[in-house]
C-alpha positions as CSV (number, residue, x, y, z in Angstrom):
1,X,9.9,-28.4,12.1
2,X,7.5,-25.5,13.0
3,X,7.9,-22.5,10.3
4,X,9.3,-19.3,11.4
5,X,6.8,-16.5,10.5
6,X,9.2,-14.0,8.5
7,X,11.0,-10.9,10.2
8,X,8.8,-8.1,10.0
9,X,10.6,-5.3,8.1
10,X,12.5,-7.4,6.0
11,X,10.0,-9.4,4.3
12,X,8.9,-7.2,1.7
13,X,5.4,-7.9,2.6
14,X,3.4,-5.3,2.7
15,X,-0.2,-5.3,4.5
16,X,-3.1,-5.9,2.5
17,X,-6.3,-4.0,2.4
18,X,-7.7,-6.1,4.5
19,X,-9.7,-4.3,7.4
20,X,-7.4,-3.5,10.0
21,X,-9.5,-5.9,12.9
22,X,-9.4,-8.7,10.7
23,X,-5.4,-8.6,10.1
24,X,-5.1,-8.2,14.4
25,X,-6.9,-11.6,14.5
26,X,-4.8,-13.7,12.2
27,X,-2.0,-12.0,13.5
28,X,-3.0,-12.9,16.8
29,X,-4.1,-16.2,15.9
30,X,-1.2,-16.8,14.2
31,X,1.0,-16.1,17.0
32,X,-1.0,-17.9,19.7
33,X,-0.6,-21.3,17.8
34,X,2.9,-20.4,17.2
35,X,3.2,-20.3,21.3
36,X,0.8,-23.3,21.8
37,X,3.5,-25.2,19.6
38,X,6.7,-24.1,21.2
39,X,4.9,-24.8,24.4
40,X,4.3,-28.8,23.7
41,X,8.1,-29.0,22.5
42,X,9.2,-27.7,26.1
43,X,7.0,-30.0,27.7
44,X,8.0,-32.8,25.2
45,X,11.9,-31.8,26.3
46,X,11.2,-32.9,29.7
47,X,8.9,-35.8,29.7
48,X,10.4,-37.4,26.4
49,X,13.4,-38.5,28.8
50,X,12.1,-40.4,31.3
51,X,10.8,-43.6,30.5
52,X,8.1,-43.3,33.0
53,X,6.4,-40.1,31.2
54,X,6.2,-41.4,27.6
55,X,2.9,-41.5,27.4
56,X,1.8,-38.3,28.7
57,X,5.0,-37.0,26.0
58,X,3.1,-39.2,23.3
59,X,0.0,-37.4,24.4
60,X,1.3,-33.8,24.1
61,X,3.0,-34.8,20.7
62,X,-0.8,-35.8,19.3
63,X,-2.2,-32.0,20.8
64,X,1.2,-30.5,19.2
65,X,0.2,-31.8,15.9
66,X,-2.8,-30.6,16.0
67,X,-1.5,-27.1,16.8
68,X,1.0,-27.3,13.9
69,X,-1.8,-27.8,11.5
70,X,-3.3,-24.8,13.0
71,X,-0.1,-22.5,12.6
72,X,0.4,-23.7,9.1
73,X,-3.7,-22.6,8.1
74,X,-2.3,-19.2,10.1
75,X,1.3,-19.3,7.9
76,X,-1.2,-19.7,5.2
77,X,-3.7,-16.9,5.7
78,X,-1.2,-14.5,6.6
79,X,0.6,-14.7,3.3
80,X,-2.5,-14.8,1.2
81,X,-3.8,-11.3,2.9
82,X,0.1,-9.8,3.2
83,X,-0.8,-10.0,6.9
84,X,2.7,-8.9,9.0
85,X,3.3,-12.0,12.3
86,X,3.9,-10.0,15.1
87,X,6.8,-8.8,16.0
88,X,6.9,-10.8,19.1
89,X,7.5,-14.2,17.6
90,X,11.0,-15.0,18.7
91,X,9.9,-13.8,22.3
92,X,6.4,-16.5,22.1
93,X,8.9,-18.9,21.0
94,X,11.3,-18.4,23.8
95,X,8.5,-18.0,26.4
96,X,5.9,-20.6,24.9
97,X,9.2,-23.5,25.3
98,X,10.1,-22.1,28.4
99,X,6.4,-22.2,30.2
100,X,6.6,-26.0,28.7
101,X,9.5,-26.8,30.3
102,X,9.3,-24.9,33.7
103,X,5.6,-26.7,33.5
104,X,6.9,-30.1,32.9
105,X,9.7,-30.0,35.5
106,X,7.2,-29.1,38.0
107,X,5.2,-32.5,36.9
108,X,2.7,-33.9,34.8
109,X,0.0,-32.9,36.2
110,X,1.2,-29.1,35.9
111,X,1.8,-29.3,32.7
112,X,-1.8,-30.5,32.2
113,X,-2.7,-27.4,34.0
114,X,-0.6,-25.3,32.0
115,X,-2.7,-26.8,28.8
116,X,-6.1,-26.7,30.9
117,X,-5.3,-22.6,31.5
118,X,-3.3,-21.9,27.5
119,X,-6.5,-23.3,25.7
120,X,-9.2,-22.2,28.3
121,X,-8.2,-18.5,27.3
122,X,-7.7,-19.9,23.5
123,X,-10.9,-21.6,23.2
124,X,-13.0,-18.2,24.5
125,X,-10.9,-15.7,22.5
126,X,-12.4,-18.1,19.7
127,X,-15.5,-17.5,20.7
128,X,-15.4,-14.0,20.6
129,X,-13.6,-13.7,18.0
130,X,-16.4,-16.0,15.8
131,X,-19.0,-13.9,17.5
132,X,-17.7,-11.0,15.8
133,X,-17.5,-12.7,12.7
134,X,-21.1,-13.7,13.0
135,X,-23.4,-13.0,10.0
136,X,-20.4,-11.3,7.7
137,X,-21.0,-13.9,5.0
138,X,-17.8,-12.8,3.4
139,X,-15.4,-14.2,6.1
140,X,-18.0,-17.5,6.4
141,X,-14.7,-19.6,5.7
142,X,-12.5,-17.8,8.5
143,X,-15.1,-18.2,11.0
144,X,-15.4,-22.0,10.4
145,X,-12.3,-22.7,10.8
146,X,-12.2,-20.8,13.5
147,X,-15.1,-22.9,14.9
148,X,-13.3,-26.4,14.3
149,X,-9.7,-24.7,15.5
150,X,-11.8,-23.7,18.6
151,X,-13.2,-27.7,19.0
152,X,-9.6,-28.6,18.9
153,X,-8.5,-26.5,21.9
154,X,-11.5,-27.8,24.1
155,X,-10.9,-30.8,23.2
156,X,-7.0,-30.4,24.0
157,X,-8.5,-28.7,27.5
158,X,-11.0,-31.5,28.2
159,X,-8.1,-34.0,28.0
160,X,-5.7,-31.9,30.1
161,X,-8.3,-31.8,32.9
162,X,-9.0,-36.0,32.5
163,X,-5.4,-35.8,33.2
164,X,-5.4,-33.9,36.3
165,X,-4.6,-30.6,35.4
166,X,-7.0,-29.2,38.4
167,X,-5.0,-31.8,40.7
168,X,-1.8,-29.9,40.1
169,X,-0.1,-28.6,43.2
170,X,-1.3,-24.9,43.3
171,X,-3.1,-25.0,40.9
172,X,-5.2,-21.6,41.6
173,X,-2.1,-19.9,41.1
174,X,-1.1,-21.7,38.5
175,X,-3.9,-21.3,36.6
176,X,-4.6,-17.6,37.0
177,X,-0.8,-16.8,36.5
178,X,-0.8,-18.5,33.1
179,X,-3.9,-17.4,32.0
180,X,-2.8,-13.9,32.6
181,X,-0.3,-13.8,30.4
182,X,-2.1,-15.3,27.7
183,X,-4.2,-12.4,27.6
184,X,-1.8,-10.1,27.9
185,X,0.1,-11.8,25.2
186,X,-3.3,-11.6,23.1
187,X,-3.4,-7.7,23.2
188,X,0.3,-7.3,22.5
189,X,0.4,-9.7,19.5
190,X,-2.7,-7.7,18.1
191,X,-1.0,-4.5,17.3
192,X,2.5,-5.8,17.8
């Protein structure tokens, strides 16, 4: 069962001293694999049902445990630096299962596009985000696991496009839409 991150305001947590940029990432980060998770479960929801989409649920069950491993390092780091979640979680949560389900009702191969677009945006925000990290030899540990979380989500995006994902009926659209609100669900989760 995925953890819920705690209710800001009533957690008595209170933020460390860590520098302000580095608590928006795991807070970030932390949030973004709380939506990758609650996104698999919707699509799970649907396609665990029918007999003829087992697999492809089987599939998105191995990519969900992946995530969950990631959300628990995130549970992890935010407690040890007093790092608030945002304040958004129960509306990820809501919205993540949703875009799973709304995906998955629409057909595998959109749900594959759904993945191919979540960890397109995941895998470069990554990127930038062990860019920035680059040479701080204090936060060496952070930024490799942020390189072997961002393997996992190319890897999850390589095996949503050998699926089909770019097959998807309207795809473009699809795509960009989703992607979209990724990123605008990575600058709200930051600060939120």
């Amino acid at each position: 069962m995925t953890k819920r991150p705690p209710i800001p305001g009533r957690t008595g947590i209170q933020e460390s001293r860590l520098k302000p940029r580095l608590k928006e990432m795991l807070r970030v980060d932390h949030a973004g694999e709380y939506g990758a998770v609650a996104i698999y479960k919707g699509q799970q929801a649907v396609f665990g049902k029918n007999a003829n989409t087992k697999e492809t649920a089987r599939k998105l069950s191995e990519m969900e445990a992946e995530e969950q491993i990631h959300l628990d390092a995130f549970d992890g780091l935010l407690n040890k630096h007093e790092v608030r979640p945002t304040a958004m979680a129960p509306f990820w949560n809501v919205a993540g299962f949703g875009l799973g389900v709304v995906t998955a009702l629409m057909g595998e191969k959109a749900a594959h596009a759904c993945t191919e677009a979540v960890e397109t945006v995941i895998e470069q925000h990554y990127a930038d985000q062990i860019s920035e990290l680059e040479g701080q030899e204090e936060h060496k540990e952070l930024r490799d696991q942020f390189i072997q979380f961002r393997e996992d989500e190319l890897h999850h995006r390589d095996i949503a496009i050998e699926q089909g994902a770019k097959e998807a009926p309207g795809y473009g659209i699809l795509s960009r839409v989703i992607q979209a609100g990724c990123r605008a669900a990575i600058k709200v989760s930051e600060k939120v």
